[in-house]
DSSP file (Angstrom, degrees, kcal/mol; ACC not computed):
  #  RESIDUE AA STRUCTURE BP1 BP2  ACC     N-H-->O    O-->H-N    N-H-->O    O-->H-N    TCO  KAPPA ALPHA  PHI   PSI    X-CA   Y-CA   Z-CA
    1    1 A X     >        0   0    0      0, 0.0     4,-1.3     0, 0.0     5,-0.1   0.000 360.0 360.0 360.0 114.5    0.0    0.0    0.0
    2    2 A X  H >>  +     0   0    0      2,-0.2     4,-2.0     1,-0.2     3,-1.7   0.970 360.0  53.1 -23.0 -67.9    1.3    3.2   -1.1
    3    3 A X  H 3> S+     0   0    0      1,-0.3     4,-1.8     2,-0.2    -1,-0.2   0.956 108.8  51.8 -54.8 -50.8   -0.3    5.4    1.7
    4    4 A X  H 3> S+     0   0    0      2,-0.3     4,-1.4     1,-0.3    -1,-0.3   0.807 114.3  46.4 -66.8 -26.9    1.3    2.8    4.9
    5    5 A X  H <X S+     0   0    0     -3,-1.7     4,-1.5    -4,-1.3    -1,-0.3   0.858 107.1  50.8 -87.4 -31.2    4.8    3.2    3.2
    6    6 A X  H  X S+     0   0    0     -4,-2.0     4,-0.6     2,-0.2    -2,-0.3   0.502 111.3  54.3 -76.5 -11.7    4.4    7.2    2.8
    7    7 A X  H  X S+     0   0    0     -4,-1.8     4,-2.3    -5,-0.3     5,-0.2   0.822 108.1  52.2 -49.4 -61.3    3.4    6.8    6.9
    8    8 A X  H  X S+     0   0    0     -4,-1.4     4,-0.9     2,-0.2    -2,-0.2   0.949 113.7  37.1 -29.7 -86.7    6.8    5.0    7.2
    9    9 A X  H >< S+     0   0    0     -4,-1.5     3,-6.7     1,-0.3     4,-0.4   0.758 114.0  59.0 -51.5 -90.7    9.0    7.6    5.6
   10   10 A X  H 3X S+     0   0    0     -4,-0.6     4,-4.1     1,-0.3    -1,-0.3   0.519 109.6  42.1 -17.2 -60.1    6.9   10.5    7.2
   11   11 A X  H 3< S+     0   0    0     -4,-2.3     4,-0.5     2,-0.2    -1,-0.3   0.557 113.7  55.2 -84.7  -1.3    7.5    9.4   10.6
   12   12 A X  T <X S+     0   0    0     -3,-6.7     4,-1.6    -4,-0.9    -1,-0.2   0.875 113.8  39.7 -94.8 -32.3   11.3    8.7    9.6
   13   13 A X  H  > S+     0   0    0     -4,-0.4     4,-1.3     2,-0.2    -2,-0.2   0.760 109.3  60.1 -68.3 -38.7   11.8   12.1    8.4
   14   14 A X  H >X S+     0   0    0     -4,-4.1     3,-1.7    -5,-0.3     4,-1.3   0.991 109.4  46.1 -35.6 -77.1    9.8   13.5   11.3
   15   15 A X  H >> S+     0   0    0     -4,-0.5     3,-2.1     1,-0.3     4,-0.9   0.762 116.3  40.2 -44.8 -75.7   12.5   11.8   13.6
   16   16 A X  H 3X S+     0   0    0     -4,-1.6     4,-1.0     1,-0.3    -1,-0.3   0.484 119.3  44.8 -85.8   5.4   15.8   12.9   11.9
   17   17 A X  H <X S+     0   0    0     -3,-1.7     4,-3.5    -4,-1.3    -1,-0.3   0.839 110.2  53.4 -90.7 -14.7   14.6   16.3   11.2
   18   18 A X  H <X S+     0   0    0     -3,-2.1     4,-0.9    -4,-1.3    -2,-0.2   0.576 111.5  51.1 -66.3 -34.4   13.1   16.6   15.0
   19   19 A X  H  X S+     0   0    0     -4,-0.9     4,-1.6    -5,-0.4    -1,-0.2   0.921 112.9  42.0 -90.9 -41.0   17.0   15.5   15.8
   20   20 A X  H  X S+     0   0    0     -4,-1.0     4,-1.2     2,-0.2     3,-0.5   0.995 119.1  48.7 -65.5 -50.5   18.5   18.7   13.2
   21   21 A X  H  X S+     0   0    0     -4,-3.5     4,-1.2     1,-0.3     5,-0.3   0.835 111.4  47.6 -47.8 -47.8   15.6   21.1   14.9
   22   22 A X  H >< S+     0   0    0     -4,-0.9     3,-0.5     2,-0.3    -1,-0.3   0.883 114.2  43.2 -70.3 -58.4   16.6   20.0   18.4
   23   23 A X  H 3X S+     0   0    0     -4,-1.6     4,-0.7    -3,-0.5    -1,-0.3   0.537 114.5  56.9 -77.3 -16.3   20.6   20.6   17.9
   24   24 A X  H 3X S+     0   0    0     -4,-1.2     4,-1.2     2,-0.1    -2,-0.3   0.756 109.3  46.8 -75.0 -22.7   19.6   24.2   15.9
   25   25 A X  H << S+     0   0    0     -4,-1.2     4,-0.2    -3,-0.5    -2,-0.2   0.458 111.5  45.1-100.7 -18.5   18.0   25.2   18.7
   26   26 A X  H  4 S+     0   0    0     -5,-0.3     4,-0.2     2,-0.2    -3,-0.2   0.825 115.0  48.3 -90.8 -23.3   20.5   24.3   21.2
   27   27 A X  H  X S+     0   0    0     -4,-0.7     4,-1.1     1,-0.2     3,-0.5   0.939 115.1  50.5 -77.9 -47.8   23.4   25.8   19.3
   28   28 A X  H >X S+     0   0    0     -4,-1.2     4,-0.5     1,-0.2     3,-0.5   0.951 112.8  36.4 -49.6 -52.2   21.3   28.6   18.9
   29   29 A X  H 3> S+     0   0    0      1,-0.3     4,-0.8    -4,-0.2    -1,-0.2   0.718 115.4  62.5 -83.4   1.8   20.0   29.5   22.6
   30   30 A X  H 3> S+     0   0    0     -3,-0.5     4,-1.1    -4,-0.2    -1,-0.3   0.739 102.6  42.5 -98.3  -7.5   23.3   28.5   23.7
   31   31 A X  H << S+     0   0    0     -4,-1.1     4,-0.2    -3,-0.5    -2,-0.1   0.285 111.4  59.2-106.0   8.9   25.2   31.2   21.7
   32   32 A X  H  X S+     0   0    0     -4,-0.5     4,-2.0    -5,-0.2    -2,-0.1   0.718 109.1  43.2-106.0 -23.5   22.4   33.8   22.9
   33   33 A X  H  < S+     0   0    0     -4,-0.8    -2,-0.2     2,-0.2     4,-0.1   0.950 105.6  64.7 -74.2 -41.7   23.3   33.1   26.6
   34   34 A X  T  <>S+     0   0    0     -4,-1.1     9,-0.5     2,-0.2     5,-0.5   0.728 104.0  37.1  34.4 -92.7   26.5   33.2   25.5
   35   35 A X  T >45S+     0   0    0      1,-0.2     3,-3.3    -4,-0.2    -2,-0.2   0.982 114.0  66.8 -74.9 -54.5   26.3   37.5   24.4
   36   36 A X  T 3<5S+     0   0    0     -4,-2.0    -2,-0.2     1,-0.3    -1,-0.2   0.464  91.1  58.8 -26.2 -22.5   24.2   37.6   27.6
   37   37 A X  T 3 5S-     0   0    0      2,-0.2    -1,-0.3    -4,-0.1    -3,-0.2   0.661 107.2-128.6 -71.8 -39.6   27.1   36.8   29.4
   38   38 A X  T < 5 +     0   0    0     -3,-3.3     2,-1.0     1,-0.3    -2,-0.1   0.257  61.4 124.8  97.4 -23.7   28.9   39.6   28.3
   39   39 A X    >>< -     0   0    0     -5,-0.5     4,-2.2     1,-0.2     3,-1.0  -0.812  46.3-161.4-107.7 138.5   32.2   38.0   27.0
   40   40 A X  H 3> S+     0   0    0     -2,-1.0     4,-1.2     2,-0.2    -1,-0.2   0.877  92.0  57.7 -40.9 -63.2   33.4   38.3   24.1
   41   41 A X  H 34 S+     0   0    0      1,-0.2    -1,-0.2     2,-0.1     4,-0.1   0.268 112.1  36.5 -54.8  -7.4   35.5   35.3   24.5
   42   42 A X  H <> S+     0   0    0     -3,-1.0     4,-0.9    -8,-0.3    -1,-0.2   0.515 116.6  55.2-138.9 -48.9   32.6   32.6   25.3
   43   43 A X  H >< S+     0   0    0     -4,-2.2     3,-4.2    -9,-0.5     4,-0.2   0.855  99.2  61.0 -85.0 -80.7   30.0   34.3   22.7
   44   44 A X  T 3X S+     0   0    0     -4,-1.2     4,-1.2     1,-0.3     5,-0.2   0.524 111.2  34.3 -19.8 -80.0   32.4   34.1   19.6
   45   45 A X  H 3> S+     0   0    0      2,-0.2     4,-1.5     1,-0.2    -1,-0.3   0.835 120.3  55.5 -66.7  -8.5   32.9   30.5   19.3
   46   46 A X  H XX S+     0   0    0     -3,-4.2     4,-1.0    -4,-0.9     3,-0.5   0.940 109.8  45.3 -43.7 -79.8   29.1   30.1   20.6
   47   47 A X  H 3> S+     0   0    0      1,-0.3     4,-1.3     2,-0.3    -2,-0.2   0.537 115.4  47.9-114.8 -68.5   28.0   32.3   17.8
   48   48 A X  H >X S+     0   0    0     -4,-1.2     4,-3.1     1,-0.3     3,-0.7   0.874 108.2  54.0 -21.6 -82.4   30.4   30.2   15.2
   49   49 A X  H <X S+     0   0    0     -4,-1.5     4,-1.2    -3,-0.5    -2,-0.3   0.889 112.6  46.6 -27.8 -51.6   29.1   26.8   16.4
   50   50 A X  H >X S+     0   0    0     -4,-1.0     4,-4.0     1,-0.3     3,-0.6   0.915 109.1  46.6 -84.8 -20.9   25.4   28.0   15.8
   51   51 A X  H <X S+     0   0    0     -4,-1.3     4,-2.2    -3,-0.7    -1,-0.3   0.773 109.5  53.2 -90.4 -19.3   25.5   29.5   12.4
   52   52 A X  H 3X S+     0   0    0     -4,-3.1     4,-1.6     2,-0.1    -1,-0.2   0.697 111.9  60.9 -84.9  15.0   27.6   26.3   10.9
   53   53 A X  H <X S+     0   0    0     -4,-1.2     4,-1.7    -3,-0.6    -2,-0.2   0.929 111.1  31.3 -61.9 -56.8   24.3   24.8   12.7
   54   54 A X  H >X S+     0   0    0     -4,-4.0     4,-2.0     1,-0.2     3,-1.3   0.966 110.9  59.7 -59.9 -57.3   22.1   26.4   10.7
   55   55 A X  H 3< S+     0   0    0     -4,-2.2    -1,-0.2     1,-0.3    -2,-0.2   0.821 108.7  48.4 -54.6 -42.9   24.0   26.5    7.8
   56   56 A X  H >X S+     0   0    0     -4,-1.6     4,-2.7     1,-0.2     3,-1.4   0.837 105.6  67.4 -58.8 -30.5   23.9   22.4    8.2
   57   57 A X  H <<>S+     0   0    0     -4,-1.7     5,-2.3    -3,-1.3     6,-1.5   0.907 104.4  39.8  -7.4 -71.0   19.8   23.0    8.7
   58   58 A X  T 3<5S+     0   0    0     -4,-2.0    -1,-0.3     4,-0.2    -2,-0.2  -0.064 108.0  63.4 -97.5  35.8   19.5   24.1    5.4
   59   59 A X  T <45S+     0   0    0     -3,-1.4    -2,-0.2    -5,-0.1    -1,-0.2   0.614 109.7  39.6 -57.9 -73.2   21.7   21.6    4.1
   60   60 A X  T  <5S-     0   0    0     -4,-2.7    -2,-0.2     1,-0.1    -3,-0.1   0.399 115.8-111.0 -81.9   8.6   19.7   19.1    5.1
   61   61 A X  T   5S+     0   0    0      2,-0.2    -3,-0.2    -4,-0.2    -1,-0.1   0.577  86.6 112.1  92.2  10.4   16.3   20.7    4.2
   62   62 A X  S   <S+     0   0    0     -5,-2.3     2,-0.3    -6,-0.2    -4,-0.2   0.848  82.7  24.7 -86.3 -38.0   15.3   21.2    7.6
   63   63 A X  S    S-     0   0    0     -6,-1.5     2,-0.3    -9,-0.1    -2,-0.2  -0.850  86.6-119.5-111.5 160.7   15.4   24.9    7.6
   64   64 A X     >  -     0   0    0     -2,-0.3     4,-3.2     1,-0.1     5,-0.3  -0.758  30.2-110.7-106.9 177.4   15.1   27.1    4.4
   65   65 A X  T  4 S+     0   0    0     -2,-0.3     4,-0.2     1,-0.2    -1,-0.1   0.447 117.9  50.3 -77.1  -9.2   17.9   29.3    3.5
   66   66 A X  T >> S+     0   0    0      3,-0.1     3,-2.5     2,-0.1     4,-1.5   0.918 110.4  53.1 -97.7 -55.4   16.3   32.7    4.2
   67   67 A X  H 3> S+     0   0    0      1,-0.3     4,-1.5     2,-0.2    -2,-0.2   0.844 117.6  42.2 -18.8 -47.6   14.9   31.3    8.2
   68   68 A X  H 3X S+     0   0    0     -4,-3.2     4,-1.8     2,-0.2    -1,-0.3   0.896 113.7  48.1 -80.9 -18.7   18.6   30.4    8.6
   69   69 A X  H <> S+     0   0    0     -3,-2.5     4,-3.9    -5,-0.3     5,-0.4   0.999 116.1  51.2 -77.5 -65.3   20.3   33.8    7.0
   70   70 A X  H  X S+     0   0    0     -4,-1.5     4,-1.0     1,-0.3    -1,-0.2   0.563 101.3  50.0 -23.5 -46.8   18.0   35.5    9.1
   71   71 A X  H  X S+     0   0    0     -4,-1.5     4,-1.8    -5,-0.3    -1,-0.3   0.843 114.7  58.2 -87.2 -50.5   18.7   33.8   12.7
   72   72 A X  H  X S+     0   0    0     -4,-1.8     4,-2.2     2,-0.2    -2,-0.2   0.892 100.0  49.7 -47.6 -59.4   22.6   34.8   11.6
   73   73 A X  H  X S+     0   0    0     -4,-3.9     4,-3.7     2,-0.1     5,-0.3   0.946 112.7  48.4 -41.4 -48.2   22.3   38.3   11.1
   74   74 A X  H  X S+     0   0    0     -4,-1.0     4,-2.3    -5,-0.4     5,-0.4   0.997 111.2  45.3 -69.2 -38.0   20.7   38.6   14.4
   75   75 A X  H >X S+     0   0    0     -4,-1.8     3,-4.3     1,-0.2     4,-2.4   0.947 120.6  50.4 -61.1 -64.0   23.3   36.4   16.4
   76   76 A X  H >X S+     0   0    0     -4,-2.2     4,-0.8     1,-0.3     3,-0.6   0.816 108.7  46.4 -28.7 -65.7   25.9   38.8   14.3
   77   77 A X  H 3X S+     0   0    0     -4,-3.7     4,-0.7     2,-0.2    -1,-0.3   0.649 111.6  51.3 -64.0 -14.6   24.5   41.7   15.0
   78   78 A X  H <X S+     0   0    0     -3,-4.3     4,-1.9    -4,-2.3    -1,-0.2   0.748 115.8  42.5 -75.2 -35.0   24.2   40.8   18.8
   79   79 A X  H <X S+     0   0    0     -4,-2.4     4,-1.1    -3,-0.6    -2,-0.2   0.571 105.8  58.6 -82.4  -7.1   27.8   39.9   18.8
   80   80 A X  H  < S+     0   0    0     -4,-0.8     4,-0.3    -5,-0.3    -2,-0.2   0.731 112.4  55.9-114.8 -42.6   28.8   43.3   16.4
   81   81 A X  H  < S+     0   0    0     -4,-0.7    -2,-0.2    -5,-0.2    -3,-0.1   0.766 102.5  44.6 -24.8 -70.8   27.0   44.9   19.9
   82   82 A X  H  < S+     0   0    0     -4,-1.9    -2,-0.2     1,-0.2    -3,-0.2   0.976 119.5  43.4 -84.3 -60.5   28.9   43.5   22.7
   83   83 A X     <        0   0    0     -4,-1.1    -2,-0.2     1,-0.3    -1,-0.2   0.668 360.0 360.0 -62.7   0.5   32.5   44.3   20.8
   84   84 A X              0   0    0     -4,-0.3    -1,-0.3     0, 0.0    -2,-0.1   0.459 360.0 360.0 -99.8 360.0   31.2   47.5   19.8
């Protein structure tokens, strides 16, 4: 049956995109505590870590490419903030 194998794959592609979401979202709120902190030295390689997250995001189709450009600027511009 078509429809019970398009169930399969749904709910495997649910899981491993539920697994990209989960690790963008950690890289992310971890590079936001990060500038919150107030050093330089602990948000910069945060900041790093989360945007080649996203950028792997939209690799894998899990984010689109404007969602992820978007979420980059801001951490950039947060980080352009505290050195400034």
């Amino acid at each position: 049956m078509p429809a019970k194998k398009a169930a399969r794959q749904s709910v495997k592609r649910y899981r491993r995109n539920q697994s990209a979401r989960r690790t963008t979202r950690t890289a992310v709120a971890a590079a936001r505590r990060a500038v919150n902190s107030g050093d330089e030295a602990v948000a910069e390689p945060a900041i790093r870590q989360a945007i080649s997250v996203l950028d792997k995001a939209v690799q894998k189709g899990v984010l689109h490419k404007n969602n992820a450009s978007r979420r980059k600027s801001r951490l950039a511009a947060r980080l352009n903030q505290l050195q400034n």
